[in-house]
Structure formats: C-alpha cells, structure tokens
N, CA and C atoms as an extended XYZ file, in Angstrom:
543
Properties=species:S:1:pos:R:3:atomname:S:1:resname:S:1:resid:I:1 pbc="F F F"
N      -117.853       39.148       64.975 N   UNK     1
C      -117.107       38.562       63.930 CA  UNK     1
C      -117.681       37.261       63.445 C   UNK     1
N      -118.721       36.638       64.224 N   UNK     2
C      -118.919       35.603       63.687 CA  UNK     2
C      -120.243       35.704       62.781 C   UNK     2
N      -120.331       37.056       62.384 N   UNK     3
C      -121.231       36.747       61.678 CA  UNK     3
C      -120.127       37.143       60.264 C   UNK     3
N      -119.606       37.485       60.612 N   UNK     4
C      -119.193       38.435       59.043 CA  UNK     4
C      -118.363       36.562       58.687 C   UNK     4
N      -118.157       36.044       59.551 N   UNK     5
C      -117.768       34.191       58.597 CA  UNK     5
C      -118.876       33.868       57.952 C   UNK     5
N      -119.769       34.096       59.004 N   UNK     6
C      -120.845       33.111       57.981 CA  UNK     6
C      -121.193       33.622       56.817 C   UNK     6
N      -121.346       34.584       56.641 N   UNK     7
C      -121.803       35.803       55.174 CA  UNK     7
C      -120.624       34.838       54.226 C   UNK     7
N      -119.903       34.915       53.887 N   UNK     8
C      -118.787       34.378       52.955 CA  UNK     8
C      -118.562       32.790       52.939 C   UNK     8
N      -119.515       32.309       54.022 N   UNK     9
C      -119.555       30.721       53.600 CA  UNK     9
C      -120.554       30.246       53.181 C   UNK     9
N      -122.020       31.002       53.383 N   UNK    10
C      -123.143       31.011       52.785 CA  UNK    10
C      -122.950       31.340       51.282 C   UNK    10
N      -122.368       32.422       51.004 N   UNK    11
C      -121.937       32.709       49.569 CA  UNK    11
C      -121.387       31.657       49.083 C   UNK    11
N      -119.913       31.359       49.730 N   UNK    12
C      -119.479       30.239       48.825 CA  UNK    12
C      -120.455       28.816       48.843 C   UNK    12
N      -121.373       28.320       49.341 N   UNK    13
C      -121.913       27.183       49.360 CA  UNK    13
C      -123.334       27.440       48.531 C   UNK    13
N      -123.923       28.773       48.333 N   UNK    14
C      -124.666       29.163       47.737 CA  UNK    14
C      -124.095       28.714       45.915 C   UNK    14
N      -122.783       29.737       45.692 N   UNK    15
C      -122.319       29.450       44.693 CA  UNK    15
C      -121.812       27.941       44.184 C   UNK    15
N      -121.877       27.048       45.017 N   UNK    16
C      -121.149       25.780       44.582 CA  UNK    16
C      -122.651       25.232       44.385 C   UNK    16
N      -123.539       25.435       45.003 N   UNK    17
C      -124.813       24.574       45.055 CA  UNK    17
C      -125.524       25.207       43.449 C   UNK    17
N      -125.181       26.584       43.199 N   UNK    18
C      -125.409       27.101       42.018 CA  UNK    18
C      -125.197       26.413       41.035 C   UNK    18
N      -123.623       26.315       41.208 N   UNK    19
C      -123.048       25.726       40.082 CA  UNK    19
C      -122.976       24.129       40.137 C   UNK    19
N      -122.962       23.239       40.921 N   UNK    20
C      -123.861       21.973       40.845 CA  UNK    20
C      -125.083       21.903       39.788 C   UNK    20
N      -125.874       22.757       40.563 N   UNK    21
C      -127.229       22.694       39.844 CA  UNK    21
C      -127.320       23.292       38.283 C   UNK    21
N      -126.193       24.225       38.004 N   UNK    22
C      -126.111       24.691       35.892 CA  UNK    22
C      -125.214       23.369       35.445 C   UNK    22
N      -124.378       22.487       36.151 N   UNK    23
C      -123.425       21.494       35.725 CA  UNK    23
C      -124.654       20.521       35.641 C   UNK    23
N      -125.495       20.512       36.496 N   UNK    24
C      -126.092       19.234       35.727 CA  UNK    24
C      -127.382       19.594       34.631 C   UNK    24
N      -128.022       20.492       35.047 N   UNK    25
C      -128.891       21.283       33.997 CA  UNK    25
C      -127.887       21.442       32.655 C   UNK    25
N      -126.810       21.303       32.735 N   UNK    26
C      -125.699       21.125       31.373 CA  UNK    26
C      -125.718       19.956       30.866 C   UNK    26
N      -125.250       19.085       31.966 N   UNK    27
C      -125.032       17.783       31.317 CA  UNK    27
C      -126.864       16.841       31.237 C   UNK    27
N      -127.770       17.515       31.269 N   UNK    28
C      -128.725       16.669       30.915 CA  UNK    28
C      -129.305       17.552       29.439 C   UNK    28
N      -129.139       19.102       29.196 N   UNK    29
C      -128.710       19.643       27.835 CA  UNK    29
C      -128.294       18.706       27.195 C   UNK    29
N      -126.990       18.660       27.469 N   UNK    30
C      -126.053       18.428       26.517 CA  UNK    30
C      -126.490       16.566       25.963 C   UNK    30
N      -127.386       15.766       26.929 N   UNK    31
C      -127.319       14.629       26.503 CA  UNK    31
C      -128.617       14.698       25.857 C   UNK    31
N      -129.543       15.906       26.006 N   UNK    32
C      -130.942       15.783       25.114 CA  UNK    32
C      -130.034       16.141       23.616 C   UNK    32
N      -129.024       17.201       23.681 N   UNK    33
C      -128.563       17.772       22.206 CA  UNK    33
C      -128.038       16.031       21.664 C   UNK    33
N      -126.938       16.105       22.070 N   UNK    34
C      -126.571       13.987       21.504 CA  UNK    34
C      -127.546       13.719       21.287 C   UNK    34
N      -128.463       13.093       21.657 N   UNK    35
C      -129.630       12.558       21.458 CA  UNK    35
C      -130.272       12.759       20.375 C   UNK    35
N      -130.469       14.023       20.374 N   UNK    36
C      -130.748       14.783       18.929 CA  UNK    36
C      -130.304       14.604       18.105 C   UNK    36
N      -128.912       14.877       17.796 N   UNK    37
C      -127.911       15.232       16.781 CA  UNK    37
C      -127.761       13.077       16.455 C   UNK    37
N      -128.187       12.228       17.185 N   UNK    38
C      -128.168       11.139       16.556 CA  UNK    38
C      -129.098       10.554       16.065 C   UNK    38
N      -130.271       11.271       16.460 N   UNK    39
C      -132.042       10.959       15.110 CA  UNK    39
C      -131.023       11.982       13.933 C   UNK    39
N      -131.021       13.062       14.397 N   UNK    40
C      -130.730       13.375       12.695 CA  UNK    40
C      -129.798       13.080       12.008 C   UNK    40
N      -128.643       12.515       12.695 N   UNK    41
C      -127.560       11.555       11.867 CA  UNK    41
C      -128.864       10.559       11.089 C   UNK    41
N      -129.120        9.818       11.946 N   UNK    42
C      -129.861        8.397       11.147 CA  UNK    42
C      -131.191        8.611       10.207 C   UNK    42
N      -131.711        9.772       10.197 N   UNK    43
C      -132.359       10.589        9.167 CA  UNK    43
C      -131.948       11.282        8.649 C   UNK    43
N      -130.731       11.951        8.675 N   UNK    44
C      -130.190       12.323        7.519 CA  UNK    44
C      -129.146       11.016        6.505 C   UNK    44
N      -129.065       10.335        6.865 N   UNK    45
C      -128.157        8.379        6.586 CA  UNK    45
C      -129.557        8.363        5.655 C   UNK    45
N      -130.737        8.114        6.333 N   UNK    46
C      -131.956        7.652        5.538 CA  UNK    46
C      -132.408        8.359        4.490 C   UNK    46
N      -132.190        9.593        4.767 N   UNK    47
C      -132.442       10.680        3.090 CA  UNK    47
C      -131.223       10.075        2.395 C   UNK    47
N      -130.187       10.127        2.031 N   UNK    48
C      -129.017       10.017        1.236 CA  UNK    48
C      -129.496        8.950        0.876 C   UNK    48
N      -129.161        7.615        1.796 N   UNK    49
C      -129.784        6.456        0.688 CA  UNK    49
C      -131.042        6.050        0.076 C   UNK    49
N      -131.967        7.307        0.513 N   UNK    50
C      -132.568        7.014       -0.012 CA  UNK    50
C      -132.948        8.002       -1.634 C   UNK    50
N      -131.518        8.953       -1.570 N   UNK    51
C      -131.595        9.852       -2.472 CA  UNK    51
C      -130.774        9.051       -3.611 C   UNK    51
N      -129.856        8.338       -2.813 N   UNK    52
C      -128.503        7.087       -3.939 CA  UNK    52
C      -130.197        6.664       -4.548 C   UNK    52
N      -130.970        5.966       -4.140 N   UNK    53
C      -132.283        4.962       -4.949 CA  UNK    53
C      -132.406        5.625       -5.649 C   UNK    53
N      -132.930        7.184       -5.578 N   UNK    54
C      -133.554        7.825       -6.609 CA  UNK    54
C      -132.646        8.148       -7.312 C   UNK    54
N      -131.386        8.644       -7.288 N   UNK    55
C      -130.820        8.810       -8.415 CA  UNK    55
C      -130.172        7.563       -8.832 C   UNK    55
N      -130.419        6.034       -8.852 N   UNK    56
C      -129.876        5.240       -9.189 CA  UNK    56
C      -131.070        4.530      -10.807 C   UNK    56
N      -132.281        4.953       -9.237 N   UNK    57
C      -133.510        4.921      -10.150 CA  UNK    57
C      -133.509        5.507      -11.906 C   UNK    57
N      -133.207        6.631      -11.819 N   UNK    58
C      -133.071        7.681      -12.252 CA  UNK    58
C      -131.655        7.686      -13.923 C   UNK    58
N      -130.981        7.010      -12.964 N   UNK    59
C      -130.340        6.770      -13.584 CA  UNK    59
C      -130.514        5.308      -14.911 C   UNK    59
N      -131.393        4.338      -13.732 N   UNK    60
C      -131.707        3.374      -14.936 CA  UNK    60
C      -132.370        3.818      -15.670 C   UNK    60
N      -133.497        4.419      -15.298 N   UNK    61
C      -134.765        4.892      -16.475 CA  UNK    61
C      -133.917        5.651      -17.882 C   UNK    61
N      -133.443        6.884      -17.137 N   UNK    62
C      -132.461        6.909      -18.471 CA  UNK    62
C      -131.482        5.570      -19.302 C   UNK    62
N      -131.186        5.183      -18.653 N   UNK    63
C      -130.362        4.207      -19.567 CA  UNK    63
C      -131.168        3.045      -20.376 C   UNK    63
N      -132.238        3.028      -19.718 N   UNK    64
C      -133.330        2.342      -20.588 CA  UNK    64
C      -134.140        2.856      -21.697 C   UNK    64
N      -134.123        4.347      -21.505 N   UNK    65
C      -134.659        5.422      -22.634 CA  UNK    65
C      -133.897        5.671      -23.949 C   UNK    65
N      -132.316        5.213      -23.169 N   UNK    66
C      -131.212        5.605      -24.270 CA  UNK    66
C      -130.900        3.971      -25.074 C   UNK    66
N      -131.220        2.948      -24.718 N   UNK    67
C      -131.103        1.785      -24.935 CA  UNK    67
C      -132.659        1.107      -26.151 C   UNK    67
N      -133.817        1.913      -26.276 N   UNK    68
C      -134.954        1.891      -26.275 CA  UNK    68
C      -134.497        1.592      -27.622 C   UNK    68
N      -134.036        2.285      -28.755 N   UNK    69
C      -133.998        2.493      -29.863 CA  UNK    69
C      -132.997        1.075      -30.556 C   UNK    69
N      -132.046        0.489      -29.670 N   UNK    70
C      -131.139       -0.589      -30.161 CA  UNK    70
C      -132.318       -1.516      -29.313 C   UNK    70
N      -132.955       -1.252      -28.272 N   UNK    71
C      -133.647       -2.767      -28.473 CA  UNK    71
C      -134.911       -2.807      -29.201 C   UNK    71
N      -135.521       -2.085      -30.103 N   UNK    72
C      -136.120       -2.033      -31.238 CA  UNK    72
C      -135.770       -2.368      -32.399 C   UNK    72
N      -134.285       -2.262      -32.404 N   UNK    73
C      -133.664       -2.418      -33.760 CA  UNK    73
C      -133.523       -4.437      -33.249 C   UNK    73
N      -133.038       -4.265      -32.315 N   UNK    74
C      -132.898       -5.973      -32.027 CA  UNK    74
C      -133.953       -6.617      -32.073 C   UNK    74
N      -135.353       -6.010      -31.691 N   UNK    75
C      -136.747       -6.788      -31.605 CA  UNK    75
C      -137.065       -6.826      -33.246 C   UNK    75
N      -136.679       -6.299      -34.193 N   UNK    76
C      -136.812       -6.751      -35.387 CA  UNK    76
C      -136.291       -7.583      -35.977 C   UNK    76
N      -135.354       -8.216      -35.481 N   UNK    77
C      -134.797       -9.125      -35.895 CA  UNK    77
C      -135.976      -10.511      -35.057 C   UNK    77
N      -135.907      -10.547      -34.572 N   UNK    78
C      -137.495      -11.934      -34.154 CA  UNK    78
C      -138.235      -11.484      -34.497 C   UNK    78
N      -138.890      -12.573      -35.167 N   UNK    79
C      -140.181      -12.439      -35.779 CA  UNK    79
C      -141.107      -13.160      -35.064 C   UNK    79
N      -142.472      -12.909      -34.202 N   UNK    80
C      -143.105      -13.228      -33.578 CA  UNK    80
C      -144.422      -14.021      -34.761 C   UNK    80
N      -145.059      -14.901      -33.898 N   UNK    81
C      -146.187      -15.308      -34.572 CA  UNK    81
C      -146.939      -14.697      -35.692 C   UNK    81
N      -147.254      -13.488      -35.124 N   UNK    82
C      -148.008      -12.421      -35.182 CA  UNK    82
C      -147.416      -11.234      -36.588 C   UNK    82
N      -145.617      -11.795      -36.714 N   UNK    83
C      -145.262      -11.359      -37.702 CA  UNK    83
C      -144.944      -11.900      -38.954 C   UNK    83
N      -145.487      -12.942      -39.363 N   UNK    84
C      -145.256      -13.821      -40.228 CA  UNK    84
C      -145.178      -13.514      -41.317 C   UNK    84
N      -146.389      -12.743      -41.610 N   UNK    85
C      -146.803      -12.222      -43.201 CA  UNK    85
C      -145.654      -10.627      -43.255 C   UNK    85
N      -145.615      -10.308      -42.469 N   UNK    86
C      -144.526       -9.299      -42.888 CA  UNK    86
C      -143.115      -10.001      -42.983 C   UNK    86
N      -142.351      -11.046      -42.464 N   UNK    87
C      -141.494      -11.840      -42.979 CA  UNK    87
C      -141.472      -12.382      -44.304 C   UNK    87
N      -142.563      -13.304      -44.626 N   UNK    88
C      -142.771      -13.367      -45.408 CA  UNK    88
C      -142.845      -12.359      -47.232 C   UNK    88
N      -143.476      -11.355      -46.514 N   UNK    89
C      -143.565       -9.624      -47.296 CA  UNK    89
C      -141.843       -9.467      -47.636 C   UNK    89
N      -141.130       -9.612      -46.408 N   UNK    90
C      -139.446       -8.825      -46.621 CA  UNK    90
C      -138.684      -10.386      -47.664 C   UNK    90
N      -139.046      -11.175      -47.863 N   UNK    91
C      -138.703      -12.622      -48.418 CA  UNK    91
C      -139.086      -12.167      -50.085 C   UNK    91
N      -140.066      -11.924      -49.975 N   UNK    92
C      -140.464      -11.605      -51.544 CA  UNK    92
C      -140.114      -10.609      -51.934 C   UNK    92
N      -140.231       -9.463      -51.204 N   UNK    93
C      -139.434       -7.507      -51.388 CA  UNK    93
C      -138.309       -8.091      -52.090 C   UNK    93
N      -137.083       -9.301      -51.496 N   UNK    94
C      -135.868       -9.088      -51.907 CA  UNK    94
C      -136.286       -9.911      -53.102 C   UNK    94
N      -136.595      -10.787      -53.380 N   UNK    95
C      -136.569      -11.333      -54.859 CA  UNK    95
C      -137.339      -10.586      -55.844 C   UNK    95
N      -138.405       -9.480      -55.668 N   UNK    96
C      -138.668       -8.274      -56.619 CA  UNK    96
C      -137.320       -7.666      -56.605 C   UNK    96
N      -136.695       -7.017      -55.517 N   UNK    97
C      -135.136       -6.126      -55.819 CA  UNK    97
C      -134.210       -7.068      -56.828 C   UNK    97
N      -134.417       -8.440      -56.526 N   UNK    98
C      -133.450       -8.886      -57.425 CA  UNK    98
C      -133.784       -9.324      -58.813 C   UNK    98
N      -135.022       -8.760      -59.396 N   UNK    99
C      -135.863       -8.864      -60.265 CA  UNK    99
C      -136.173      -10.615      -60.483 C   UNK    99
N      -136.481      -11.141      -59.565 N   UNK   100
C      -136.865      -12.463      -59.699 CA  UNK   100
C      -138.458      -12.636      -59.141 C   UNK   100
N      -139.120      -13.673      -59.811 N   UNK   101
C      -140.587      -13.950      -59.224 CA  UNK   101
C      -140.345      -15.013      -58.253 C   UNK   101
N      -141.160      -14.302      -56.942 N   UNK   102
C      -141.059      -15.618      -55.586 CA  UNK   102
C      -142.721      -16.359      -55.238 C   UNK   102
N      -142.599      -17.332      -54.550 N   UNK   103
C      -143.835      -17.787      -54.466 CA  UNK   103
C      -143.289      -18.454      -53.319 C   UNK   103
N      -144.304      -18.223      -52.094 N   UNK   104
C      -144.282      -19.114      -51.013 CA  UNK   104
C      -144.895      -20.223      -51.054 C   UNK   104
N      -144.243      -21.368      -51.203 N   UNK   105
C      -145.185      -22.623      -51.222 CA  UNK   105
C      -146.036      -23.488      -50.178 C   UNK   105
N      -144.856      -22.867      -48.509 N   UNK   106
C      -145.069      -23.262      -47.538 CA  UNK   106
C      -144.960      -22.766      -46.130 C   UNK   106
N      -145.445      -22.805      -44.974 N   UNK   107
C      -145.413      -22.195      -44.062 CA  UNK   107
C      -145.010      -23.125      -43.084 C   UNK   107
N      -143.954      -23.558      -41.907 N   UNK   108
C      -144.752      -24.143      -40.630 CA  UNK   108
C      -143.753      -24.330      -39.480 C   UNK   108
N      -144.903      -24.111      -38.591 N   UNK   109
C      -144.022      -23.979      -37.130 CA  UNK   109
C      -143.826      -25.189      -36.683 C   UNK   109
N      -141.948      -25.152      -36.622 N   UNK   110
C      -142.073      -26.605      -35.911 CA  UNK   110
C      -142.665      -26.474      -34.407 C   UNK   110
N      -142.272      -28.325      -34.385 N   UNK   111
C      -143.228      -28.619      -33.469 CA  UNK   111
C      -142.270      -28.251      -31.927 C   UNK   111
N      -140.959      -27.965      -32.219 N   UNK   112
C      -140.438      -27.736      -30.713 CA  UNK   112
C      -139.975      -26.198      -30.501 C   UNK   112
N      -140.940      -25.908      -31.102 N   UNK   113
C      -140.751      -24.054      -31.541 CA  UNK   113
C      -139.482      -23.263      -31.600 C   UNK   113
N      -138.448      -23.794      -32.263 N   UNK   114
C      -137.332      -23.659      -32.414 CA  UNK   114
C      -137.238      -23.010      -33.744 C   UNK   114
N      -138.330      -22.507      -34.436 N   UNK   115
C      -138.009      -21.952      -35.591 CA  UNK   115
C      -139.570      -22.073      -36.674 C   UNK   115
N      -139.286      -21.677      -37.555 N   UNK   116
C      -140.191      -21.980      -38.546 CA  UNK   116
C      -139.842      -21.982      -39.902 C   UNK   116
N      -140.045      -23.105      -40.768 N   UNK   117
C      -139.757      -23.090      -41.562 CA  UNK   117
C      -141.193      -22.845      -42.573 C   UNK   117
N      -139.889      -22.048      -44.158 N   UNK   118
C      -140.791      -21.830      -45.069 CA  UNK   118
C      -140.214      -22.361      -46.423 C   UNK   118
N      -140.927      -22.928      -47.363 N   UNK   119
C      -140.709      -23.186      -48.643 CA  UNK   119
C      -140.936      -22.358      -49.584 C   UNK   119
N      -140.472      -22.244      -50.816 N   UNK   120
C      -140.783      -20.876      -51.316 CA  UNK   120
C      -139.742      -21.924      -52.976 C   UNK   120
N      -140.192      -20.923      -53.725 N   UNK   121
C      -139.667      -21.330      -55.764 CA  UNK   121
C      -139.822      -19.910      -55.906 C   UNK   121
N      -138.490      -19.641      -56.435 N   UNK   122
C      -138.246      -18.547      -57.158 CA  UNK   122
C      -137.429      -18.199      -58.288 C   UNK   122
N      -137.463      -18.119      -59.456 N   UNK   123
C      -137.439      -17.962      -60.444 CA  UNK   123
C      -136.836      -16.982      -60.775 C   UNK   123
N      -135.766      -17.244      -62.092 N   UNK   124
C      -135.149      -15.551      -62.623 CA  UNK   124
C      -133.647      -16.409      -63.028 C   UNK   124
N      -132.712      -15.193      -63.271 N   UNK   125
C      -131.425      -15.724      -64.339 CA  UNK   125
C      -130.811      -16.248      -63.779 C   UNK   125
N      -129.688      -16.592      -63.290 N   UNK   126
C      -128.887      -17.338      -62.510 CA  UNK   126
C      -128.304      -16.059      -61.837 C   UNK   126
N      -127.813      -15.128      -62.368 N   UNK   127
C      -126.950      -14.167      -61.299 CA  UNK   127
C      -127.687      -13.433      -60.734 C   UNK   127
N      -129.578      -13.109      -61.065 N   UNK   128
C      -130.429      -12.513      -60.083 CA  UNK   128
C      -130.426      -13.569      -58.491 C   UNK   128
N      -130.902      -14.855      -59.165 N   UNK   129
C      -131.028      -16.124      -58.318 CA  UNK   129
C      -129.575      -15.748      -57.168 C   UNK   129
N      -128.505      -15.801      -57.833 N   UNK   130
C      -127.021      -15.884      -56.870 CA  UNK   130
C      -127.494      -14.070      -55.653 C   UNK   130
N      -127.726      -13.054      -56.540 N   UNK   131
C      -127.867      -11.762      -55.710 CA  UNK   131
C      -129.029      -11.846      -54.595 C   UNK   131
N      -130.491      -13.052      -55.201 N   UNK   132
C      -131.322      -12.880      -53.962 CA  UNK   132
C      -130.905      -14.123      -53.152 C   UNK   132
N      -129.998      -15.007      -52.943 N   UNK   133
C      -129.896      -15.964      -52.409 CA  UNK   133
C      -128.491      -15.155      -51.410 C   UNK   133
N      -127.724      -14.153      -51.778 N   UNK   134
C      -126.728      -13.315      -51.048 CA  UNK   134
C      -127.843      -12.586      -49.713 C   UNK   134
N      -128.572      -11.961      -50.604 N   UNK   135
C      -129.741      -10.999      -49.655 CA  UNK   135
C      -130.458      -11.980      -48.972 C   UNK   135
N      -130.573      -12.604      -49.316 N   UNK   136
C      -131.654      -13.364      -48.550 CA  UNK   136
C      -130.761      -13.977      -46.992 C   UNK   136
N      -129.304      -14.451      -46.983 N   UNK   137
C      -128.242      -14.526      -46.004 CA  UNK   137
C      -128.211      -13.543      -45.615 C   UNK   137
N      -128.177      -13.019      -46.033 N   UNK   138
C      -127.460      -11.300      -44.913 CA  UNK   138
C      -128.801      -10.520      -44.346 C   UNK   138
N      -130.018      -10.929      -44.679 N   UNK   139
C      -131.154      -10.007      -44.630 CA  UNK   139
C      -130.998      -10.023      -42.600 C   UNK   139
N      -132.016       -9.515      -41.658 N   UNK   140
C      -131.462       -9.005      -40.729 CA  UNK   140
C      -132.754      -10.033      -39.720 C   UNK   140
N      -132.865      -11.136      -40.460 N   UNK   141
C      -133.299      -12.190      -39.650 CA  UNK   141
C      -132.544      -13.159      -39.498 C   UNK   141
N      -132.127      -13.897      -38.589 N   UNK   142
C      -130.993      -15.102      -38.716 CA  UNK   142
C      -131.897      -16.328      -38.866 C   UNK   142
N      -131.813      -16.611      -40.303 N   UNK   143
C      -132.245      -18.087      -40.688 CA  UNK   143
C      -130.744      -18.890      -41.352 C   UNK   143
N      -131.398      -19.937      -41.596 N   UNK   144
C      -130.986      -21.132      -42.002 CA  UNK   144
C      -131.367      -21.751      -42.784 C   UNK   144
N      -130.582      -21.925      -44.424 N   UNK   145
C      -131.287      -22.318      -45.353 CA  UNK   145
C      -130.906      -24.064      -45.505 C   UNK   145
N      -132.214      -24.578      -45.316 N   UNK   146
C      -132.189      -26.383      -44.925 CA  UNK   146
C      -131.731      -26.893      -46.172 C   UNK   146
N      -132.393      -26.475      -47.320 N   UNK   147
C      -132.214      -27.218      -48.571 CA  UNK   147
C      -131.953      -26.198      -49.787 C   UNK   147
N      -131.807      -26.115      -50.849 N   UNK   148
C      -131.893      -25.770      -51.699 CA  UNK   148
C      -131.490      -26.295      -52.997 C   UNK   148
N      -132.495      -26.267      -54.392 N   UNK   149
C      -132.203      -26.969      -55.564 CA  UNK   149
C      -132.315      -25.886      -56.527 C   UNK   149
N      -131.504      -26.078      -57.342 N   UNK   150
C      -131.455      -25.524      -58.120 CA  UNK   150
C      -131.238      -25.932      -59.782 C   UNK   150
N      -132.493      -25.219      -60.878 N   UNK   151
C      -132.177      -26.202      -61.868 CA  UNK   151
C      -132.175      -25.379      -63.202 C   UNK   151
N      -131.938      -25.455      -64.060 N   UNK   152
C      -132.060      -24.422      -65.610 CA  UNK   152
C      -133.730      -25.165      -65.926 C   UNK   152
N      -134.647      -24.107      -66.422 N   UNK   153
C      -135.896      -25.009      -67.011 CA  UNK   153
C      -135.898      -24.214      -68.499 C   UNK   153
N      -135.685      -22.887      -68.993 N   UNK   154
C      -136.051      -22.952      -70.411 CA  UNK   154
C      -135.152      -21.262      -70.758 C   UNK   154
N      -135.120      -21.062      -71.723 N   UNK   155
C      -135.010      -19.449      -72.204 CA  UNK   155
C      -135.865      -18.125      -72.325 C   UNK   155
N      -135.488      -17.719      -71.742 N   UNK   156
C      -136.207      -16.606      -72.076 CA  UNK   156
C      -134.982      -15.431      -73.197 C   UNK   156
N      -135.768      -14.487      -74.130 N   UNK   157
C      -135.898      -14.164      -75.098 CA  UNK   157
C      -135.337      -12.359      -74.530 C   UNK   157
N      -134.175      -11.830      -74.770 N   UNK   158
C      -134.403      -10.038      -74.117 CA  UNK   158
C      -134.345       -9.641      -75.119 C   UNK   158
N      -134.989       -8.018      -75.084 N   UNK   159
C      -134.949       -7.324      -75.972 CA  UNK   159
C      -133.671       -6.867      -76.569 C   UNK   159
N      -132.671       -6.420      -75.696 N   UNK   160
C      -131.422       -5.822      -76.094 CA  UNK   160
C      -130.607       -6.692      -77.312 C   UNK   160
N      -131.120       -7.724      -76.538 N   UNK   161
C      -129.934       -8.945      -77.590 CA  UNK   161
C      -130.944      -10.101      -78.146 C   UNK   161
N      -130.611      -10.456      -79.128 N   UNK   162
C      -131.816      -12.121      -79.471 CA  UNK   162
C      -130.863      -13.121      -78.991 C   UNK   162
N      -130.554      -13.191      -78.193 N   UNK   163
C      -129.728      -14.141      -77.536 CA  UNK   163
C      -130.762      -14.730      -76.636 C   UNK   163
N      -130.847      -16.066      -76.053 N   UNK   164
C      -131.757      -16.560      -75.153 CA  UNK   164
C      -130.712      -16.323      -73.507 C   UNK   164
N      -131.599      -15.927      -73.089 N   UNK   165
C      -131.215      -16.124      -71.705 CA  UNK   165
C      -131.657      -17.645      -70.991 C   UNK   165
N      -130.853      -17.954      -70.199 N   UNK   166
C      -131.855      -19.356      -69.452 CA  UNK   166
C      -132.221      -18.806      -68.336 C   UNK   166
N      -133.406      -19.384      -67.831 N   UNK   167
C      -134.198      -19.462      -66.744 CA  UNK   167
C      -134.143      -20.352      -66.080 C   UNK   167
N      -133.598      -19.830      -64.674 N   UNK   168
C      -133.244      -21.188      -63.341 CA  UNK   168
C      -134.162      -20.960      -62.956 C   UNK   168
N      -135.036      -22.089      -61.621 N   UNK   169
C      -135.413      -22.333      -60.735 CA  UNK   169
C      -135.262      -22.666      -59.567 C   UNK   169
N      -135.319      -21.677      -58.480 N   UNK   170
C      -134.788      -22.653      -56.989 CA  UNK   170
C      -135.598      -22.558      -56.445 C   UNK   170
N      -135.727      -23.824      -55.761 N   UNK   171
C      -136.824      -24.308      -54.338 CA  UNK   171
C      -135.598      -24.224      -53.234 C   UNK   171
N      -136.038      -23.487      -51.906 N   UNK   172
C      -136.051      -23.140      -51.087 CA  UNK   172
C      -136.135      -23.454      -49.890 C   UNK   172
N      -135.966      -23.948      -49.014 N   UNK   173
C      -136.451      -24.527      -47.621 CA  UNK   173
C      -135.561      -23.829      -46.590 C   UNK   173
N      -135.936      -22.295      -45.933 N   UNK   174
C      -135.481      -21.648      -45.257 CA  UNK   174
C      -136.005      -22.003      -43.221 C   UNK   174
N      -135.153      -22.080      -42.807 N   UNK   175
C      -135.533      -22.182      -41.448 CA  UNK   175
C      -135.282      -20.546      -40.777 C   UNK   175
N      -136.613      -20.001      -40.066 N   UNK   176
C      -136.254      -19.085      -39.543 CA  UNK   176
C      -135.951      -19.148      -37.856 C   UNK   176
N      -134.770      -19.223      -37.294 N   UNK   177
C      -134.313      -19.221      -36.341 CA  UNK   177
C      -134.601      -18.561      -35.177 C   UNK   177
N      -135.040      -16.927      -35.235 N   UNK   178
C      -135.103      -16.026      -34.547 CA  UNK   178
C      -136.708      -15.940      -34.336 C   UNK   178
N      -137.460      -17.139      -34.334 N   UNK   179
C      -139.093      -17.084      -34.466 CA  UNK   179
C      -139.536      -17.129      -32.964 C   UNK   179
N      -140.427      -16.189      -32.817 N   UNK   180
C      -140.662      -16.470      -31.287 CA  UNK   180
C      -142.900      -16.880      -31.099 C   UNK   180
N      -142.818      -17.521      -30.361 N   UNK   181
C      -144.387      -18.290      -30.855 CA  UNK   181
C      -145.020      -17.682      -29.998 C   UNK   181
C-alpha cells in the first residue's frame, strides 16, 4: 500500500509544479504582451499627432490657397517702388475717363518713407475736374490729397452750342499713403 500513496502524491506535486511553472510562463507572457501593447499605445499617440500636423498642415495650405486671390486684390492696393509708373498710368487713365488733360509735374519719396507724394495740373470743365477729383478719392489706393487749387483760366468754344465753356485748372499735391519702398 505504500506504494499506491506515493503514485497520487507524485501526481499531485507533479501537477502543482506543472502548474507553477504555466503560471509563471503566464505571467512573464502576459508582462512581455503589456509591454507591447504600451510601445504601441505611444506609437500609435505619435502617428495621430502626428497625423493632427498633417492635417492641420493641410489645412493651412488650403486656407492660404483660398485666401491667395483677396491678398492679391489687397497687394494692389500698395504700390511698391517698383510700381510707380503704373500708379502714376491709373492717375492719368482717370482724368482721360473724365475727359480732362493730366500732367505729372512731380514725383517724390518722402524722406521717412511714409508715403510719396505727387504733383500733377489737370485741366478740363469744372464738373469733369469735380468727377476726376471724386475718382481720384475713391480710386483703390489710399492717398491723401495735401493741397489743391483750383482756378478758371479761359473758354473754350463747343460745337453743339456757341456758348463758351470755361476752362479750370487744378494743381494737385496727392500723398500716396499705401507706398511701400
């Protein structure tokens, strides 16, 4: 009989030593899986924000693509060094529209680059004079007109009527505000 004890205590100590040995072969599993599963938490954390950049990225570029066209329309309004003679060009355009003759007399950058001023005589009836002196305010540069004189010098003669028309003269002294040097 004493063997048939030992048979069933060998078993059971067999089986406990078994299962010792899968309990910890488990729990050193189970702490390589954690282990794991917390690199790919913190690499998967690192893709996302780094997917928020790109689509943030993404998002500015568009809004700068869609913005492109109003800050073109705004960059025309300053007139750079470099754009002078086309200022100048849109100054005279409006006194041809208002059928008046213009003449630039003067050009110059002040000295604390805050603007540039131009002198200019332009010529024509009094209510052309009043329509390019309207346009010339509202045109889509922000100046500042320093001086202006205005005087009757002689008649001119139209066909429709023999009536004399008079002929004003105004001198001009426009400051352009929006000048960039």
């Amino acid at each position: 009989m004493t063997t048939q004890n030992k048979f069933p205590k060998i078993q059971f100590f067999s089986s406990i030593l078994f299962f010792v040995g899968f309990f910890v072969l488990f729990i050193f599993f189970l702490r390589i899986i954690n282990a794991n599963n917390k690199e790919i938490e913190l690499a998967n954390n690192l893709w996302q924000t780094e997917t928020l950049k790109r689509n943030e990225l993404e998002i500015l570029h568009d809004s700068i693509g869609e913005i492109s066209k109003e800050r073109e329309e705004l960059e025309t309004h300053f007139a750079q060094s470099s754009d002078i003679v086309p200022f100048l060009d849109a100054i005279e355009d409006l006194a041809l529209k208002t059928q008046n003759k213009a003449e630039i007399t003067a050009v110059d950058i002040l000295n604390d680059n805050t603007g540039l001023m131009v002198g200019m005589k332009t010529s024509g009836t009094f209510n052309n004079l009043y329509k390019f002196i309207s346009l010339l305010e509202n045109a889509s540069y922000e100046i500042e007109i320093v001086s202006m004189k205005i005087h009757k010098e002689d008649s001119l003669a139209t066909e429709e009527k023999e009536m004399k028309v008079p002929l004003w003269n105004l001198f001009l002294r426009v400051k352009l505000l929006s000048f960039i040097n």
